[in-house]
C-alpha positions in Angstrom: 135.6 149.5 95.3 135.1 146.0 95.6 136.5 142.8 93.7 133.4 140.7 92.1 134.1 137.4 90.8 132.2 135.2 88.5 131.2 132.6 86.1 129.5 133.1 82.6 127.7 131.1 80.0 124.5 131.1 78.0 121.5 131.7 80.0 119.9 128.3 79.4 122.7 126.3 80.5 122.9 128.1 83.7 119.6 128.0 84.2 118.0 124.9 82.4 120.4 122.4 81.2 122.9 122.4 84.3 121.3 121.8 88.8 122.8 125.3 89.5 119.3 126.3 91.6 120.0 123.0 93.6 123.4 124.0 94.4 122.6 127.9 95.3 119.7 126.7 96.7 122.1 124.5 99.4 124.5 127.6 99.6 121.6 129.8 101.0 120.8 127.3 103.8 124.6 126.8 104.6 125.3 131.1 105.0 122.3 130.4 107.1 123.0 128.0 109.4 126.6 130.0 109.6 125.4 133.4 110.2 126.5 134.6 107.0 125.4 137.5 105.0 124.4 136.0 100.9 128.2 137.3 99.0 126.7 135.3 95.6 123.9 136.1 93.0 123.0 134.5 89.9 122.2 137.3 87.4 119.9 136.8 83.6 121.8 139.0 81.4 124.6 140.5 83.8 125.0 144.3 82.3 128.6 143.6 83.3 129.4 142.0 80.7 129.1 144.1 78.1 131.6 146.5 79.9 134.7 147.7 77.8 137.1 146.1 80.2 135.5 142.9 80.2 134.4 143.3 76.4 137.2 140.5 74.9 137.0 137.8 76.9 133.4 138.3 77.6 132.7 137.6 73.7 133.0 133.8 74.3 129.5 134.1 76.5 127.0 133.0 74.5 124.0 135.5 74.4 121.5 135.6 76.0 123.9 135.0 78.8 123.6 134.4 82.6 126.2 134.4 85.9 127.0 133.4 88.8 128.8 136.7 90.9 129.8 136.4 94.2 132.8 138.9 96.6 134.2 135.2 97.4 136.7 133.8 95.1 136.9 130.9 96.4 133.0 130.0 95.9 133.3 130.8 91.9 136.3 128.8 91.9 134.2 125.7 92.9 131.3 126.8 90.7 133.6 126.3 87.9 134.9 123.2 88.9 131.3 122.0 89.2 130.2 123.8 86.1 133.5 123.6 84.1 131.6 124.8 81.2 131.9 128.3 81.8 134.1 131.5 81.7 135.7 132.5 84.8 136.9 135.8 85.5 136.4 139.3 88.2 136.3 142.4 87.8 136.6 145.6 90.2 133.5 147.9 91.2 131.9 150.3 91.3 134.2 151.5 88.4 133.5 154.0 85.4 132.3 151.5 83.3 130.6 149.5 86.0 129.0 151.4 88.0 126.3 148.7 89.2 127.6 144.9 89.3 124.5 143.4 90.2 122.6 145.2 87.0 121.1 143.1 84.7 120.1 144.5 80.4 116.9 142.8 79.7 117.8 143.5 76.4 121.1 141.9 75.8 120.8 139.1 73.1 123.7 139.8 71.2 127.7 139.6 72.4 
């Protein structure tokens, strides 16, 4: 089992209203210069989310939501320095309730 962390918020600010693609974009050639395996993924709709253990804090998202995951803590910590807009939180997997942490439900609209 593994510790994922991340940051949350509504789809559109992740992706349209805030530079994230600029500054994961900049990330990606950094792990590369470095030798580094990618640790960080920016998921449309994280299933994760609507997980049972995440289920009370995750209601602040707004739906449709989006988020930044990533095994290094220290890399969401800046995101939501950078972001500041945006829910910050981890959670373990695989687990029962999470079995995939990089899943995505085209379908969520609604917290």
């Amino acid at each position: 089992m593994s510790t994922y962390y991340y940051v949350a918020a509504s789809e559109a600010f992740l992706t349209a209203e805030e530079p994230l693609e600029e500054v994961l974009k900049e990330r990606a050639r950094y792990y590369a210069e470095q030798g580094k395996s990618i640790d960080f993924w920016l998921l449309r709709r994280p299933a994760f989310l609507n997980s049972a253990e995440l289920q009370a804090t995750a209601q602040a998202v707004p739906r449709p939501a989006a988020a930044v995951v990533s095994t290094d803590s220290k890399f969401i910590e800046f995101m939501k320095l950078r972001l500041e807009y945006v829910l910050k939180g981890s959670f373990e997997a695989p687990s029962a309730s999470i079995t995939d942490p990089l899943a995505t439900d085209p379908l969520a609209t609604e917290p």
